[in-house]
N, CA, C and O atoms as a GROMACS GRO file, in nm:
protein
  540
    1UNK      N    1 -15.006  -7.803   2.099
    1UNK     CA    2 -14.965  -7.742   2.224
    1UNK      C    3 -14.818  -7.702   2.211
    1UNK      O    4 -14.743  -7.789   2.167
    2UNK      N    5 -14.766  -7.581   2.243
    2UNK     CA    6 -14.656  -7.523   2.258
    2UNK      C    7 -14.568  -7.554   2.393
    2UNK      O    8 -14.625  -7.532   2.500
    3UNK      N    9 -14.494  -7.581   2.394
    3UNK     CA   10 -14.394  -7.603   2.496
    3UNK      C   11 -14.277  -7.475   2.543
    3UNK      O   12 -14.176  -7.537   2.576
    4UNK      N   13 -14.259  -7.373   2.553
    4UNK     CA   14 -14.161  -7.280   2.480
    4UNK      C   15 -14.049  -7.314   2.587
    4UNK      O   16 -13.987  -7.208   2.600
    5UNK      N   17 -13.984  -7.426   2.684
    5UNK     CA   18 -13.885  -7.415   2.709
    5UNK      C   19 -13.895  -7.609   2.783
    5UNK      O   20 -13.997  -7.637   2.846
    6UNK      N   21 -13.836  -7.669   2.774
    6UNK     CA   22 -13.822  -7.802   2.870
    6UNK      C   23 -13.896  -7.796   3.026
    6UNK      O   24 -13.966  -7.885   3.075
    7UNK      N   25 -13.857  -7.652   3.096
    7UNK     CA   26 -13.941  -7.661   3.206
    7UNK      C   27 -14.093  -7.676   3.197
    7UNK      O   28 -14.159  -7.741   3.279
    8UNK      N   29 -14.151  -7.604   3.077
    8UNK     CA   30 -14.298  -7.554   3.039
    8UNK      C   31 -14.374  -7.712   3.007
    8UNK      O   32 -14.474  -7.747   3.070
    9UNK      N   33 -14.306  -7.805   2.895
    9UNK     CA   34 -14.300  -7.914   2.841
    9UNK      C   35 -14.350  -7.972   2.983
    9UNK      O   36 -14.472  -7.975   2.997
   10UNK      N   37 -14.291  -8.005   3.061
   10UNK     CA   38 -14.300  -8.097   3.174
   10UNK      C   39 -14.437  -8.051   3.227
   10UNK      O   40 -14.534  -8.125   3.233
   11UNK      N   41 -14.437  -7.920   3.265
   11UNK     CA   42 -14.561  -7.859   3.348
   11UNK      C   43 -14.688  -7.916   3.246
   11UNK      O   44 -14.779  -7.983   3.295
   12UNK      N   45 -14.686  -7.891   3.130
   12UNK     CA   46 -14.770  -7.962   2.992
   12UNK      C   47 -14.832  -8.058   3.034
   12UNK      O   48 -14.947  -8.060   3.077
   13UNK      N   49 -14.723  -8.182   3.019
   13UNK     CA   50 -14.764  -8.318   3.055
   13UNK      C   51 -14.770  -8.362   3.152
   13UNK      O   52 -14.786  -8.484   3.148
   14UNK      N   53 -14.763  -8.311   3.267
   14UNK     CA   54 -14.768  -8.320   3.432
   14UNK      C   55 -14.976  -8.282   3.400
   14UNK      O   56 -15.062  -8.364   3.434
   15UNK      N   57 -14.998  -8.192   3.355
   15UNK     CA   58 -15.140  -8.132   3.357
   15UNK      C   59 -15.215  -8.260   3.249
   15UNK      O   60 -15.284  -8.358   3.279
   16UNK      N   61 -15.180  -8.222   3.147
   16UNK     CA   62 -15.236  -8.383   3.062
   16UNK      C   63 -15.262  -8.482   3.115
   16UNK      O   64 -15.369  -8.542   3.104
   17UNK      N   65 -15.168  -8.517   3.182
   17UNK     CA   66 -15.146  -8.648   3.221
   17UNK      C   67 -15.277  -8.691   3.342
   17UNK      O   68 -15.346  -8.790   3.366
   18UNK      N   69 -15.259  -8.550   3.395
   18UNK     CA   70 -15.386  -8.549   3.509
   18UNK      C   71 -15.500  -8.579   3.470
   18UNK      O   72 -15.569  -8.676   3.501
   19UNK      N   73 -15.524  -8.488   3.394
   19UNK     CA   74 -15.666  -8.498   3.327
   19UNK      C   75 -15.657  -8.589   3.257
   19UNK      O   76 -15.773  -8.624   3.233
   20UNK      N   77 -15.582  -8.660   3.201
   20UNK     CA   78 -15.629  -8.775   3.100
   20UNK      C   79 -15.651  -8.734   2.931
   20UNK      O   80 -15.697  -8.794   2.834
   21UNK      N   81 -15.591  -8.593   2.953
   21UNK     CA   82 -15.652  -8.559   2.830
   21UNK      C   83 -15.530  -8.648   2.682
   21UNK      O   84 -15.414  -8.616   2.659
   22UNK      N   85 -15.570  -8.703   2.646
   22UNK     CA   86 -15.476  -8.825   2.584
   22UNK      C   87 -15.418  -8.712   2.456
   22UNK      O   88 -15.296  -8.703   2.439
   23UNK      N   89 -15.520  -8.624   2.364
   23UNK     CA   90 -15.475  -8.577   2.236
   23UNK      C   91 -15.369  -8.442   2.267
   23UNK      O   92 -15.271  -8.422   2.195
   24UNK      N   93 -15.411  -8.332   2.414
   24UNK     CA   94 -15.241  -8.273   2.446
   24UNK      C   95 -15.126  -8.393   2.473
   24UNK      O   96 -15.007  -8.387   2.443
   25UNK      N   97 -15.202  -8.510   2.542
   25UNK     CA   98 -15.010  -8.545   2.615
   25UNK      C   99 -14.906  -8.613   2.478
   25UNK      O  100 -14.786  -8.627   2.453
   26UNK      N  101 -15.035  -8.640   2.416
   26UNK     CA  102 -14.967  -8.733   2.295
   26UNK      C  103 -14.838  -8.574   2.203
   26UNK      O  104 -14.718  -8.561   2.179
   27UNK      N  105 -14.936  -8.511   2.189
   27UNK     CA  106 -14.911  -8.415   2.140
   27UNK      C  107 -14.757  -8.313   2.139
   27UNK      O  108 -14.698  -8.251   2.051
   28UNK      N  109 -14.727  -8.342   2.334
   28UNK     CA  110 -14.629  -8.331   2.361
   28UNK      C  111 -14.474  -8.375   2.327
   28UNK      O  112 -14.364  -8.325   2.352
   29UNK      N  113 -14.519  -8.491   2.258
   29UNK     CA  114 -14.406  -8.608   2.214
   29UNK      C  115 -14.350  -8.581   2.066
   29UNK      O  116 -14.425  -8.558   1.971
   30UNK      N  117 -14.259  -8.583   2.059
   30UNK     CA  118 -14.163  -8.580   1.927
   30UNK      C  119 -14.230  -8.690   1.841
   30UNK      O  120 -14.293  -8.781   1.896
   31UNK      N  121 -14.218  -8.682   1.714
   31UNK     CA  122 -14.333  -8.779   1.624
   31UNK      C  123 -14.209  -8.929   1.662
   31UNK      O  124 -14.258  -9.042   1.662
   32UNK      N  125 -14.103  -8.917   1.683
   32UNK     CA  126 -14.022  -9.059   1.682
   32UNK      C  127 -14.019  -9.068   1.855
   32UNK      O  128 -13.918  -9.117   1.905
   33UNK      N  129 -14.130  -9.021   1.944
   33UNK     CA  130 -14.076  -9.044   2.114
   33UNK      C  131 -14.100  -9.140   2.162
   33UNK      O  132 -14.190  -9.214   2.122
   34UNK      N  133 -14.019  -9.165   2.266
   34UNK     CA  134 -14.040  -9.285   2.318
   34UNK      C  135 -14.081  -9.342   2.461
   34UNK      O  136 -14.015  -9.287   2.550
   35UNK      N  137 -14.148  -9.410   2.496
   35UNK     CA  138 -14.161  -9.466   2.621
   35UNK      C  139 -14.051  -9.572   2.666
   35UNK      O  140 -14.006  -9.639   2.574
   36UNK      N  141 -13.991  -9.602   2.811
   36UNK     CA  142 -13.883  -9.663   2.808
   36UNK      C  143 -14.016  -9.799   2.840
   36UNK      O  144 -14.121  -9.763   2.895
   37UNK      N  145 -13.999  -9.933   2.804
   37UNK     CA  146 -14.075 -10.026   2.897
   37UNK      C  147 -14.127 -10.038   3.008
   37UNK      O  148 -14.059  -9.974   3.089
   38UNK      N  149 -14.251 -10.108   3.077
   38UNK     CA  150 -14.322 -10.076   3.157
   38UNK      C  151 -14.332 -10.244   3.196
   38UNK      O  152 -14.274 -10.342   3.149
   39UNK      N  153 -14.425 -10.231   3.293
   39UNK     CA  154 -14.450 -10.429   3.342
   39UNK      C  155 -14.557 -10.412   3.263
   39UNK      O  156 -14.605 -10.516   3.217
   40UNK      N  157 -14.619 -10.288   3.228
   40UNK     CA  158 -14.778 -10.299   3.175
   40UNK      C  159 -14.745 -10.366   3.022
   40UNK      O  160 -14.815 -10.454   2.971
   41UNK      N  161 -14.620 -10.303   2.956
   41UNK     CA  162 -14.588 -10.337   2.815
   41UNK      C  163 -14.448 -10.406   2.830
   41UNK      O  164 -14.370 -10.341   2.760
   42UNK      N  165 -14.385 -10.506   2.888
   42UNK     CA  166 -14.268 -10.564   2.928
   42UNK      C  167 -14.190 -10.576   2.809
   42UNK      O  168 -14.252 -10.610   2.709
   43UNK      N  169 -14.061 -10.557   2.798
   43UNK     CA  170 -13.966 -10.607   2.700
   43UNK      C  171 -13.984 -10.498   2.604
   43UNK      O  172 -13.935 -10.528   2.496
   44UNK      N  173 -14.025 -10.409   2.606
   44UNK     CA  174 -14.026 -10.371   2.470
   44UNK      C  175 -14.079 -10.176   2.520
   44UNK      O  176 -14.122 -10.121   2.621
   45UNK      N  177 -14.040 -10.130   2.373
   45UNK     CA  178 -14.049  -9.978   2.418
   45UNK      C  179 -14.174  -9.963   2.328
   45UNK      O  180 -14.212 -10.029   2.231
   46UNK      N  181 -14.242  -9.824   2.411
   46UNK     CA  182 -14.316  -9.762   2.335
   46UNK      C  183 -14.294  -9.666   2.258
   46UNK      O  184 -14.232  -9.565   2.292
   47UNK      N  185 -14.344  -9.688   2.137
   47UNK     CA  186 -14.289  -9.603   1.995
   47UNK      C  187 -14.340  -9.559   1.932
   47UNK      O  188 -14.409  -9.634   1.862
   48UNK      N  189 -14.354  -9.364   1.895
   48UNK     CA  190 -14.419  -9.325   1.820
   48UNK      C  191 -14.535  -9.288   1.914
   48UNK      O  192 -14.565  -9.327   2.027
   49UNK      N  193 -14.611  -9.168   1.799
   49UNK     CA  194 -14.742  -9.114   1.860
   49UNK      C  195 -14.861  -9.245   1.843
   49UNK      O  196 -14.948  -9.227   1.928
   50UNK      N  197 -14.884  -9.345   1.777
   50UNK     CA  198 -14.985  -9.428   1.746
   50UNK      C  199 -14.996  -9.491   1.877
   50UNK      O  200 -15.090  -9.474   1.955
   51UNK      N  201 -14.875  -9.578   1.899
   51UNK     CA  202 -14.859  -9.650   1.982
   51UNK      C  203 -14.794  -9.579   2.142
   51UNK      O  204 -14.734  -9.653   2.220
   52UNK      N  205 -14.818  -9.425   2.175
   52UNK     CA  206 -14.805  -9.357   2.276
   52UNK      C  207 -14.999  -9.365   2.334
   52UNK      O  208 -15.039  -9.381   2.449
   53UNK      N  209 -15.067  -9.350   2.234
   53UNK     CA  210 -15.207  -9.302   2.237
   53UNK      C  211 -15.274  -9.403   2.310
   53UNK      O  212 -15.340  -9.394   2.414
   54UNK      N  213 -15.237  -9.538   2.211
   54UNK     CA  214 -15.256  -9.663   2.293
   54UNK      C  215 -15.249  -9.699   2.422
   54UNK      O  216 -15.337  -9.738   2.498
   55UNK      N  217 -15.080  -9.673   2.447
   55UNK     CA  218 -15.065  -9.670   2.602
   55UNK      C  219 -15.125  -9.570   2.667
   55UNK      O  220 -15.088  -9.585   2.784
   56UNK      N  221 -15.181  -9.498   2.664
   56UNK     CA  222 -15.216  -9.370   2.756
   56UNK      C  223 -15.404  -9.419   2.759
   56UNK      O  224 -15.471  -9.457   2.855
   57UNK      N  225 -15.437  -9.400   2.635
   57UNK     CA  226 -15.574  -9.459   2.652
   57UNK      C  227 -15.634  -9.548   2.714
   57UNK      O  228 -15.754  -9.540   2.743
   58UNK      N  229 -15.524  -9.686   2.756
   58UNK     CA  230 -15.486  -9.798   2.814
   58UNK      C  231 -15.500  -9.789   2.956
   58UNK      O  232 -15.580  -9.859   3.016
   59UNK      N  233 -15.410  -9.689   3.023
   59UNK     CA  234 -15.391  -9.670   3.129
   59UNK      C  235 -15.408  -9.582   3.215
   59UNK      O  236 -15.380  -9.606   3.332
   60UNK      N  237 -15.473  -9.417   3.164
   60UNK     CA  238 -15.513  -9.304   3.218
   60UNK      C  239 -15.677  -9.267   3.211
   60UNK      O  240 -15.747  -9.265   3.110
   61UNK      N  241 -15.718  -9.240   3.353
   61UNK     CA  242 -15.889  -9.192   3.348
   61UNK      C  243 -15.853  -9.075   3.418
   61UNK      O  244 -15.754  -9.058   3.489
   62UNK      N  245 -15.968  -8.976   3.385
   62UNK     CA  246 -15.972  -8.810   3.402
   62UNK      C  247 -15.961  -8.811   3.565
   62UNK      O  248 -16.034  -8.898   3.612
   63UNK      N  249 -15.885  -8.734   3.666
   63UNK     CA  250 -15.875  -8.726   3.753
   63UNK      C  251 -15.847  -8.847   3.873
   63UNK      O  252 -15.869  -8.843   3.994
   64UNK      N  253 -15.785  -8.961   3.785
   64UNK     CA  254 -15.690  -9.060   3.844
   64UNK      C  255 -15.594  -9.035   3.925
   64UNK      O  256 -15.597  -9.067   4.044
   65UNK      N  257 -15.483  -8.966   3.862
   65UNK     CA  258 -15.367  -8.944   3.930
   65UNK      C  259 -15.318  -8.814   3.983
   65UNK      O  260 -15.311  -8.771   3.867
   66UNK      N  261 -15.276  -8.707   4.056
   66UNK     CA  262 -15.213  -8.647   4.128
   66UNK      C  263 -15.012  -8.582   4.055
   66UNK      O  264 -14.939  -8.641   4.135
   67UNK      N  265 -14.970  -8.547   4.013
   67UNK     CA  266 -14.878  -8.523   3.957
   67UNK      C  267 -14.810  -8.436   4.051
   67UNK      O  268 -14.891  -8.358   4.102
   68UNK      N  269 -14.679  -8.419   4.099
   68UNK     CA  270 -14.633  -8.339   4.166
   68UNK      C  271 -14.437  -8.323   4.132
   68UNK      O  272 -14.347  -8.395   4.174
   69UNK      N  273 -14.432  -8.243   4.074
   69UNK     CA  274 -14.281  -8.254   4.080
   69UNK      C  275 -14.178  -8.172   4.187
   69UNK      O  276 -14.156  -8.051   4.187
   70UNK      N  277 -14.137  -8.246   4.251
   70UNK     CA  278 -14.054  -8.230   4.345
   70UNK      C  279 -13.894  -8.172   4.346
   70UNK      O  280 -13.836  -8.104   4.431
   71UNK      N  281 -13.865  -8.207   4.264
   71UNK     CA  282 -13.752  -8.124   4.269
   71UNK      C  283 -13.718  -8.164   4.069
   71UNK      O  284 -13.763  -8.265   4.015
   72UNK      N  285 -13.645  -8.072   4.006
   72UNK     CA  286 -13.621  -8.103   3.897
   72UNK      C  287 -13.511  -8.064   3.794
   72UNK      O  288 -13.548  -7.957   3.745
   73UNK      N  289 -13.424  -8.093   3.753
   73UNK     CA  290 -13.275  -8.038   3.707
   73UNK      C  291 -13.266  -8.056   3.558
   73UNK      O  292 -13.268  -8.164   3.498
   74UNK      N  293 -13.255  -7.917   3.496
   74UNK     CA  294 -13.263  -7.946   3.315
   74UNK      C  295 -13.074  -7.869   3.307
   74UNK      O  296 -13.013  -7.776   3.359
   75UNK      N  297 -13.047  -7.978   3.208
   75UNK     CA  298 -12.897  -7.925   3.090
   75UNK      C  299 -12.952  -7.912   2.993
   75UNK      O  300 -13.061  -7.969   3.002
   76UNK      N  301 -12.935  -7.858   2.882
   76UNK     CA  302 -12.956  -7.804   2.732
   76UNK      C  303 -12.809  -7.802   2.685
   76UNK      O  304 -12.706  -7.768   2.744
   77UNK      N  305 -12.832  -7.854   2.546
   77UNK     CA  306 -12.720  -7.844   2.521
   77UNK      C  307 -12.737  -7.868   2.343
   77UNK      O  308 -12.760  -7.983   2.303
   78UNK      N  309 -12.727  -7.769   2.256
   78UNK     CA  310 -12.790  -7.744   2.169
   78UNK      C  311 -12.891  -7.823   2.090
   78UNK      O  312 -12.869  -7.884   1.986
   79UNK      N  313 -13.016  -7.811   2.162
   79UNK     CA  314 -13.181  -7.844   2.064
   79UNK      C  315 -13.195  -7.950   2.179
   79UNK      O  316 -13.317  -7.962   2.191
   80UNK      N  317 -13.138  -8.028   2.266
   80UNK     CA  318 -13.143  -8.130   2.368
   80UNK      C  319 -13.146  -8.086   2.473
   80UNK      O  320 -13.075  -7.988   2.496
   81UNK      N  321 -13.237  -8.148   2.588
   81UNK     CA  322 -13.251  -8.102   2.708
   81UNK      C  323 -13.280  -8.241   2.738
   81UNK      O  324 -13.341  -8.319   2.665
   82UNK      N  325 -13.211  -8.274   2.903
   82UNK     CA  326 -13.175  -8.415   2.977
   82UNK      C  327 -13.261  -8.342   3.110
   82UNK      O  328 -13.220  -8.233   3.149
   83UNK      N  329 -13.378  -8.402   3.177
   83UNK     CA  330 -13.455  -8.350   3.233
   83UNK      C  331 -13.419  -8.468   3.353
   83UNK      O  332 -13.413  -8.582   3.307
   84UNK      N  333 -13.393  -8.455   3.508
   84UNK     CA  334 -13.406  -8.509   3.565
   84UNK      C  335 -13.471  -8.452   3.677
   84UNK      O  336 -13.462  -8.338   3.723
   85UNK      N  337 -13.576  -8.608   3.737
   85UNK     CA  338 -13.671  -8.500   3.818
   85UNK      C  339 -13.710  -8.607   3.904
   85UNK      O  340 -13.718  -8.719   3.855
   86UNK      N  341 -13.738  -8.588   4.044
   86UNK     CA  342 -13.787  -8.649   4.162
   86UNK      C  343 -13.932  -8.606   4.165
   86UNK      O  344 -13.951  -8.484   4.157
   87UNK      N  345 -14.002  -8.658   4.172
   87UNK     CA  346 -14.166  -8.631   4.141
   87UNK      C  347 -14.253  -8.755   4.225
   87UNK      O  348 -14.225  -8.874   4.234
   88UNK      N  349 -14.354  -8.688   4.276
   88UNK     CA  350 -14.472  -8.768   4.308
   88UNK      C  351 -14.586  -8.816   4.264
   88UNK      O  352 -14.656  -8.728   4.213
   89UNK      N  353 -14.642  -8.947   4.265
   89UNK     CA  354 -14.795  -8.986   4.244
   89UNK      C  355 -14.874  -9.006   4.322
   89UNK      O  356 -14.863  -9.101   4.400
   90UNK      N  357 -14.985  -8.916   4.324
   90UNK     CA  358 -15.085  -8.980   4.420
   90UNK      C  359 -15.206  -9.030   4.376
   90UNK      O  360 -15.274  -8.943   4.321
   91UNK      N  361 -15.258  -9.140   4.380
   91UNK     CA  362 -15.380  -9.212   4.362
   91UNK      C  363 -15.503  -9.232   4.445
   91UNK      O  364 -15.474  -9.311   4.536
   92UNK      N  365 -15.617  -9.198   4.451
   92UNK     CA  366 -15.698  -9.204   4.488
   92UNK      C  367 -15.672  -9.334   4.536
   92UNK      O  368 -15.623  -9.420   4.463
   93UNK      N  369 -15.712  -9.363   4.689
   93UNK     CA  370 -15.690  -9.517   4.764
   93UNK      C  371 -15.628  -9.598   4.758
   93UNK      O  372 -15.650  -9.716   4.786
   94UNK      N  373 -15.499  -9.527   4.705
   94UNK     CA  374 -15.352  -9.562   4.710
   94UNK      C  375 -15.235  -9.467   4.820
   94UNK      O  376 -15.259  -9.353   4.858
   95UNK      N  377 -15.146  -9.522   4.844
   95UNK     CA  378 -14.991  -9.450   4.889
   95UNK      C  379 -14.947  -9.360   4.778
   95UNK      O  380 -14.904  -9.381   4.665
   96UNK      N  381 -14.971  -9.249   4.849
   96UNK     CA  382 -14.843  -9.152   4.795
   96UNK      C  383 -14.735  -9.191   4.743
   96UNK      O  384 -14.678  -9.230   4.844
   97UNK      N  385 -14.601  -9.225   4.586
   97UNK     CA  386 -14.538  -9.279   4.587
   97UNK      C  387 -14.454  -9.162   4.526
   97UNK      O  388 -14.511  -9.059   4.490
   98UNK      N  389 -14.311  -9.180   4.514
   98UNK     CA  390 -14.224  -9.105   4.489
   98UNK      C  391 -14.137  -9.186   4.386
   98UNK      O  392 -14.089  -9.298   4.406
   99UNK      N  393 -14.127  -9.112   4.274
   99UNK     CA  394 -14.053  -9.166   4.156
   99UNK      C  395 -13.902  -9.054   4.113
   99UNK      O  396 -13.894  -8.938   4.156
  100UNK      N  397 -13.797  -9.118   4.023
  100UNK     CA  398 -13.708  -9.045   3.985
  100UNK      C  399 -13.755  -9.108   3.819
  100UNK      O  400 -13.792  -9.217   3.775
  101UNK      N  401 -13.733  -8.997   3.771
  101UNK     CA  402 -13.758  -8.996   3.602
  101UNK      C  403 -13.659  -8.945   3.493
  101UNK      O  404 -13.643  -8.823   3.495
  102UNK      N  405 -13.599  -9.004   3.412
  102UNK     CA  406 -13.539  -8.871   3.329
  102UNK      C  407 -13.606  -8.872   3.181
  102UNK      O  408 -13.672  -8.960   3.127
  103UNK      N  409 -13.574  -8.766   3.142
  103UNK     CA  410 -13.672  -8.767   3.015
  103UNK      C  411 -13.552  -8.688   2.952
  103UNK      O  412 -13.453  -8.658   3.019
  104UNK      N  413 -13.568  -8.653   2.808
  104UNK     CA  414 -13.456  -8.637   2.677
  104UNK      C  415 -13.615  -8.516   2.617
  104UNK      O  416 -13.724  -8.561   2.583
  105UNK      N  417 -13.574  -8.359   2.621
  105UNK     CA  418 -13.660  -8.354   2.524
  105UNK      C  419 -13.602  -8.275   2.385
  105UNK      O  420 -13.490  -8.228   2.406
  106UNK      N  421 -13.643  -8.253   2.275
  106UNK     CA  422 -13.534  -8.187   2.160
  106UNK      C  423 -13.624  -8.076   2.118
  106UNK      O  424 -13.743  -8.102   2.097
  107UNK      N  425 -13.572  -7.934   2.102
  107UNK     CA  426 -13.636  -7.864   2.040
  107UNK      C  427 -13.659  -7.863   1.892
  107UNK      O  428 -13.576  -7.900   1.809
  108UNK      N  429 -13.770  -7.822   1.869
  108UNK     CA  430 -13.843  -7.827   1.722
  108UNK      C  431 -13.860  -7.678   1.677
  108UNK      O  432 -13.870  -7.565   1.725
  109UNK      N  433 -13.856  -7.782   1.490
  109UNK     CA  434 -13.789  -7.654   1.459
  109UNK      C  435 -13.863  -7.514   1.448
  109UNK      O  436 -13.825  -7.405   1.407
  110UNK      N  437 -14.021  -7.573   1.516
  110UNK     CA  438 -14.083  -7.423   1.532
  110UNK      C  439 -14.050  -7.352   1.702
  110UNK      O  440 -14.132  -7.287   1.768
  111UNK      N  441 -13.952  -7.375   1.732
  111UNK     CA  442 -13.894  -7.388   1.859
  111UNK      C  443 -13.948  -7.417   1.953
  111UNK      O  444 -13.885  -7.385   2.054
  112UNK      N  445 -14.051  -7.472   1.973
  112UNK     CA  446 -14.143  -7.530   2.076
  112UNK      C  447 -14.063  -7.659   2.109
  112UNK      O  448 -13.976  -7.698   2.032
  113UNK      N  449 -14.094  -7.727   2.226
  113UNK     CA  450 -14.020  -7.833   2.292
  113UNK      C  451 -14.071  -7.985   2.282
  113UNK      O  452 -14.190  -7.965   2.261
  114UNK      N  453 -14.058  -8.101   2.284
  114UNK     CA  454 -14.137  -8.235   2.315
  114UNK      C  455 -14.062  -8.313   2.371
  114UNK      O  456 -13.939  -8.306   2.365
  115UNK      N  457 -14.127  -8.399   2.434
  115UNK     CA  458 -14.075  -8.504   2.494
  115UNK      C  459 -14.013  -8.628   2.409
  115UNK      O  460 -14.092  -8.676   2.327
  116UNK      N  461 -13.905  -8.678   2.414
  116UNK     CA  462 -13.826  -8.766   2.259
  116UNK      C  463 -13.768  -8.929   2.358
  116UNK      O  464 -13.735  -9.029   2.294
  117UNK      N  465 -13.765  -8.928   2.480
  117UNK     CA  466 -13.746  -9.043   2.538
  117UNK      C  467 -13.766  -9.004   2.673
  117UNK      O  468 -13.701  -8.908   2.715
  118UNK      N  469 -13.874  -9.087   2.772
  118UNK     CA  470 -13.924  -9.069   2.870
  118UNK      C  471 -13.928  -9.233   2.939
  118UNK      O  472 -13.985  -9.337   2.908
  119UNK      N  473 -13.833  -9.189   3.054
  119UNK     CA  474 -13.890  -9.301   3.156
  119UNK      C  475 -13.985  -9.326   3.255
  119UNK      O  476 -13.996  -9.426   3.327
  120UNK      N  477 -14.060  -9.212   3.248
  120UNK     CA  478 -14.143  -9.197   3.391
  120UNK      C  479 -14.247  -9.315   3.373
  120UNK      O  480 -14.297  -9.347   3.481
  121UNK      N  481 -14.285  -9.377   3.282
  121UNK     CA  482 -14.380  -9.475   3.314
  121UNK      C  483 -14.306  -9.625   3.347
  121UNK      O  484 -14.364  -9.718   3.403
  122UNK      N  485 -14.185  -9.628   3.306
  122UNK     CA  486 -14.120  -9.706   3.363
  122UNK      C  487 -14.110  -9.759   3.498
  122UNK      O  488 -14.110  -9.877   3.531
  123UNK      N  489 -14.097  -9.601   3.612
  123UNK     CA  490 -14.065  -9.608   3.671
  123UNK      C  491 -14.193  -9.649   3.820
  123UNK      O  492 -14.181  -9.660   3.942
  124UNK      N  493 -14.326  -9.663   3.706
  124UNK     CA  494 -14.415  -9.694   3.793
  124UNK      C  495 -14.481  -9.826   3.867
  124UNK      O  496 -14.555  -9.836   3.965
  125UNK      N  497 -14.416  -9.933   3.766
  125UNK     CA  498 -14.452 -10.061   3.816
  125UNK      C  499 -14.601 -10.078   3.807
  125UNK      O  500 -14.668 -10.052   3.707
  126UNK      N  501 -14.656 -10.133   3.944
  126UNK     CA  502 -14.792 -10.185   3.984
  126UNK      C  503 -14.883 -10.067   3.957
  126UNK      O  504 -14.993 -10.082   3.904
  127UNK      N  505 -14.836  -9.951   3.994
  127UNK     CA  506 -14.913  -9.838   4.026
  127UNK      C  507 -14.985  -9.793   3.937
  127UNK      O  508 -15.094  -9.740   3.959
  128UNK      N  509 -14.928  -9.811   3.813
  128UNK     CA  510 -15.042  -9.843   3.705
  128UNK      C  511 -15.172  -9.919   3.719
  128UNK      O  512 -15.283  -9.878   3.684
  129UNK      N  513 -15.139 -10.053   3.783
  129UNK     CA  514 -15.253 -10.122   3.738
  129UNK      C  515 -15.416 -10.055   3.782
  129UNK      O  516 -15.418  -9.989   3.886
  130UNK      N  517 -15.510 -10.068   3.728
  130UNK     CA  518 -15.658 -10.061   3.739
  130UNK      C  519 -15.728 -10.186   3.836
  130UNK      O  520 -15.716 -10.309   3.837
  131UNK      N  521 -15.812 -10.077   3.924
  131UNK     CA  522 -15.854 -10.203   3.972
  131UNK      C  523 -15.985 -10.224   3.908
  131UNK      O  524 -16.029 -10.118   3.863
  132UNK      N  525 -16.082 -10.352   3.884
  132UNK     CA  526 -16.155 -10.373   3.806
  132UNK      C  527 -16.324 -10.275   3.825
  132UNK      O  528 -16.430 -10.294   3.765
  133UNK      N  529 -16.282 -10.150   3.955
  133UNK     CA  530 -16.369 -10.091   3.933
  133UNK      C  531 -16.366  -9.982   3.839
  133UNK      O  532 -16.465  -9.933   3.785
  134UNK      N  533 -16.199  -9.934   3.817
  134UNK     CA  534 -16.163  -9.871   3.697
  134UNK      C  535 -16.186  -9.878   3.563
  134UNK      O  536 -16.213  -9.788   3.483
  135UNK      N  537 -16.169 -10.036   3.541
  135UNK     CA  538 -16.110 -10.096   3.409
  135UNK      C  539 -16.285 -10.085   3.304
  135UNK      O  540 -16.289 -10.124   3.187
   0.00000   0.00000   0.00000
């Protein structure tokens, strides 16, 4: 999947992420990207596409979540882009929740974009969890 600018990148994995489709969102990620820690994975970062796949496979089903970005502010600053963004989740028989995220993405050298350090799952806490009609 092509990214051709940091804004596009986001719209990418905002749609992935929805669907669950695990082999675009992974896809999105710089081969060294990172997840910042989660309560789901405590203490420790997620690293790399192996262990991105994991977490996502872990924690995303097709038409789970709701993605909405709300407002969103990119700098570039040669091959780096610092993405900050106010964004929403909505869950089926859950609260609407509102998150702030920043993400790092670096252009590649086929100039397409990825994601290289991402907090947004950080920033979700509980809202992750499955309830055991999910799981």
């Amino acid at each position: 999947m092509f990214a051709r600018d940091p804004a596009h990148a986001i719209e990418l994995i905002d749609e992935a992420f929805q669907n669950a489709d695990i082999d675009t969102l992974v896809s999105l990620y710089d081969d060294k990207g990172v997840l910042i820690s989660t309560e789901l994975v405590p203490g420790q970062e997620i690293r790399g596409k192996q262990e991105l796949r994991a977490f996502y496979s872990r924690v995303l089903r097709p038409s789970m979540f709701t993605v909405t970005q709300i407002k969103t502010h990119i700098v570039e600053a040669d091959g780096i882009a610092l993405l900050t963004s106010k964004w929403s989740l909505a869950r089926e028989g859950a609260q609407t929740k509102t998150f702030i995220a920043t993400v790092v993405f670096r252009r590649q050298p086929d100039g397409g974009w990825k994601d290289l350090i991402d907090t947004s799952p950080a920033t979700l806490g509980s809202f992750w969890q499955l309830d055991e009609t999910e799981s």
